[in-house]
N, C-alpha and C positions, 0 to 999 in steps of 0.2 A: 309670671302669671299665665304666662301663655302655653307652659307644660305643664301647668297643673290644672286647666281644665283640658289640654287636650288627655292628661292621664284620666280624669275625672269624665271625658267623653266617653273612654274605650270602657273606662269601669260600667257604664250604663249600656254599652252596647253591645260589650262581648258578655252580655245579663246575668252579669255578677251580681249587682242589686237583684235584678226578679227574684235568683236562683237565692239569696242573703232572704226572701220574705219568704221562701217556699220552707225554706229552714226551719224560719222562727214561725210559721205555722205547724210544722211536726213537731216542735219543742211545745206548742199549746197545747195538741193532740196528747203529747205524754203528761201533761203538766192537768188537761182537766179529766184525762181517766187514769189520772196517779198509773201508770205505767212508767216502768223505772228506763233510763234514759238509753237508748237502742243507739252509738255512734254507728253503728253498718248501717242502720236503717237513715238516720237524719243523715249523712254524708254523699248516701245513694242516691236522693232525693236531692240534694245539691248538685251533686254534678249532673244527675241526668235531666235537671233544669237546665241547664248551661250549655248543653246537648243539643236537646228539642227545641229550643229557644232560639238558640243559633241555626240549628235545623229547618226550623221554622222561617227565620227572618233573613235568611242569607243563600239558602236552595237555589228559588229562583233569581237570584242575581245574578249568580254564579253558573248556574243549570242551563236555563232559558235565556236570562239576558248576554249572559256572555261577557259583560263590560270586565274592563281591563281590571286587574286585583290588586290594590293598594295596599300600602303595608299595612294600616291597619288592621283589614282585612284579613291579611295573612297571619297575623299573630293571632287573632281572633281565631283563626282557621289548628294553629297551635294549641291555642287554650280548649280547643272545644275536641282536637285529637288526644290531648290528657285528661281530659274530664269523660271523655269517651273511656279509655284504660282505665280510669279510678274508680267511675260509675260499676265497668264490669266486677272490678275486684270488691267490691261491699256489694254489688250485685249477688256472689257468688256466696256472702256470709251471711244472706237472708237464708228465712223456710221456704222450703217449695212453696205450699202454697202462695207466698208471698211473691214468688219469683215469677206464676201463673198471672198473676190478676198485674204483677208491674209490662208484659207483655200485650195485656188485651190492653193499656193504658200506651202503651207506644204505638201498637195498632191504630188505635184514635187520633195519636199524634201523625203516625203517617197519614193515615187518610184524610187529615184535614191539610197534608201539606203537597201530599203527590197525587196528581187523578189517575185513578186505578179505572176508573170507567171508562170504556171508551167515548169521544166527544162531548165528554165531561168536564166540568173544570173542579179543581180540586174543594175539598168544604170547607176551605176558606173564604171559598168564595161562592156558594150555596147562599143564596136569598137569606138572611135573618137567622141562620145555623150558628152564626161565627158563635157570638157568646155563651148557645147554650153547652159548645163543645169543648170551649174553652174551661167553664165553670166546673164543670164535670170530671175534667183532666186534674183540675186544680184539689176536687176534693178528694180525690179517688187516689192521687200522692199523697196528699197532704193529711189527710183522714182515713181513709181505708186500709191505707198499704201500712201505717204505722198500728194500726187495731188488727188487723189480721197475723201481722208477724208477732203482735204479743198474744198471738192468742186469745184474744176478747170474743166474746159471742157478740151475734147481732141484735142488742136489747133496743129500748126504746129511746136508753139517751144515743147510742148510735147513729137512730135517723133522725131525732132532733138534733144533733150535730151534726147531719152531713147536711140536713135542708137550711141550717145557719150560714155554715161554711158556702154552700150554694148562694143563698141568698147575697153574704158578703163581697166574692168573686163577682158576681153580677153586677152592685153596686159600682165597684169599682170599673169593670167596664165601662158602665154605662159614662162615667166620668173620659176614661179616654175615648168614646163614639163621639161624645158630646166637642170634645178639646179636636179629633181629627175630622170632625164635620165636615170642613171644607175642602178637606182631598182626601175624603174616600171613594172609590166607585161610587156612585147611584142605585149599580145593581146591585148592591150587597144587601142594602133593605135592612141599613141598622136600625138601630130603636130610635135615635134622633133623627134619621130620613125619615121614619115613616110616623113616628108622632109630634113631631118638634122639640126642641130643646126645652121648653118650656114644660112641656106634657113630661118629657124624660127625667127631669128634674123634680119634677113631682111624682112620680112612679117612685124615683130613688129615695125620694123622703117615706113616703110610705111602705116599701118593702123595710126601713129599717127600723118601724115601729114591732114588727112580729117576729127580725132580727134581735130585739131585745128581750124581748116578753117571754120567746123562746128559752132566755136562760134562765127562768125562775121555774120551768117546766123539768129540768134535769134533776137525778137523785142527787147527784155530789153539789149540788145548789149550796153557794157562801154570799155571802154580801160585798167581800173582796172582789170578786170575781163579776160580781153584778153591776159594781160601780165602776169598775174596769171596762166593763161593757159598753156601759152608758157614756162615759168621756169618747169612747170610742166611734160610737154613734154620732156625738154630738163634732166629733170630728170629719167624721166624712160627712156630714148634714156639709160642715162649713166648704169642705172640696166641691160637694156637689153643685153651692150654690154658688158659687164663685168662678165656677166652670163657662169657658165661654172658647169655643171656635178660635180667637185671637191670639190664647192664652200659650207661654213658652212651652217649647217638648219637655222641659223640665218638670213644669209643671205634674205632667200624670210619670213622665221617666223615670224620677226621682221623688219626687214629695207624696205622688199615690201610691207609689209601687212603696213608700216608706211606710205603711200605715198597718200593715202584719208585724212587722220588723219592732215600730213604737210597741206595740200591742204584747209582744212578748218582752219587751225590757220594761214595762210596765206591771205586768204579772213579777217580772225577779227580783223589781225595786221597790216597788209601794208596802 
């Protein structure tokens, strides 16, 4: 019992799960503008999740903290030097332009993990920035990069899908703000510091009434796909509200970071 959740700790840490929902959000991306299925592109988008993620949450420990490197770590540190190599090689079997806009997207990624300013501290740590940088990253993989490499123009279901996609990444923030309440900085100035859990939870139910409504606005609008929606909704409504400070890491690690993941095994089996 006890190496199968520690196997099942490393699977959540070395963000094989995140990088598992960044997937199955390019797999919707092909699935609602019928573009036919891009392995360079969805596999790119995997491992350079697993990359920046890592990049992200283990820089400064390793950087600035200096603490000693556990094995875990260090396999972590393995998986993320192959997902580094594999990311370049499907990197390399994108379009240029595709290759341009996945760069200003690492950009973003650095700057929110390394300060580049001087007596700055990085935009992670920027007052009330985290999530809108976050959101942005998420769509602009997850949406952008898979419509640009096929070729799509920028029409109007476009932007009602990236402000969906937006909206949805938000949501789910707001879930884990809400869940790390109690040890995050102060200065960070999340959305539960600075309106309460109460208010954010209400915010979250209400961004995902126009998260819905949004898909009856699309040309390729079905009713598969609408009631697909709505379960979907009606499932984060339930994370949202059930969200509390107290609440396990698993909680938003595992069962929030699953709710892309459901969303497209949903779309392949209903």
């Amino acid at each position: 019992m006890k190496l199968l959740k520690q196997i099942f700790d490393f699977y959540l840490n070395s963000s094989i799960h995140v990088a598992l929902s960044c997937y199955a959000l390019v797999h919707i991306t092909f699935h609602v503008f019928h573009i036919e299925y891009n392995e360079a592109m969805a596999l790119f988008v995997f491992f350079g999740t697993i990359v920046g993620y890592n990049f992200v949450k283990y820089d400064a420990l390793v950087r600035v903290k200096k603490n000693p490197i556990g094995i875990q770590l260090k396999i972590i540190a393995v998986l993320s030097f192959i997902s580094v190599i594999l990311s370049g090689y499907y990197f390399l079997q994108l379009e240029q332009i595709t290759q341009i806009v996945s760069f200003a997207i690492f950009a973003v990624t650095a700057l929110y993990t390394l300060p580049f300013f001087p007596n700055r501290r990085n935009a992670r740590n920027w007052a009330g920035v985290k999530i809108y940088i976050v959101a942005i990253c998420w769509v602009g993989a997850t949406l952008v990069l898979p419509l640009i490499n096929a070729g799509e123009g920028l029409t109007s279901d476009f932007f009602i899908k990236s402000i969906q996609r937006f909206v949805l990444v938000f949501v789910l923030i707001l879930v884990f703000e809400i869940i790390d309440l109690a040890n995050d900085d102060p200065h960070l100035q999340t959305v539960p510091q600075t309106i309460g859990v109460k208010r954010t939870k209400l915010l979250g139910f209400l961004l995902l009434i126009p998260f819905w409504f949004l898909e009856i606005l699309i040309s390729t609008f079905n009713y598969r796909d609408a009631i697909i929606n709505l379960i979907m909704v009606i499932m984060l409504m339930l994370f949202i509200f059930f969200a509390n400070p107290s609440r396990s890491k698993y909680y938003t690690s595992f069962w929030v970071e699953s709710v892309p993941i459901l969303w497209w095994l949903m779309i392949m089996f209903l």
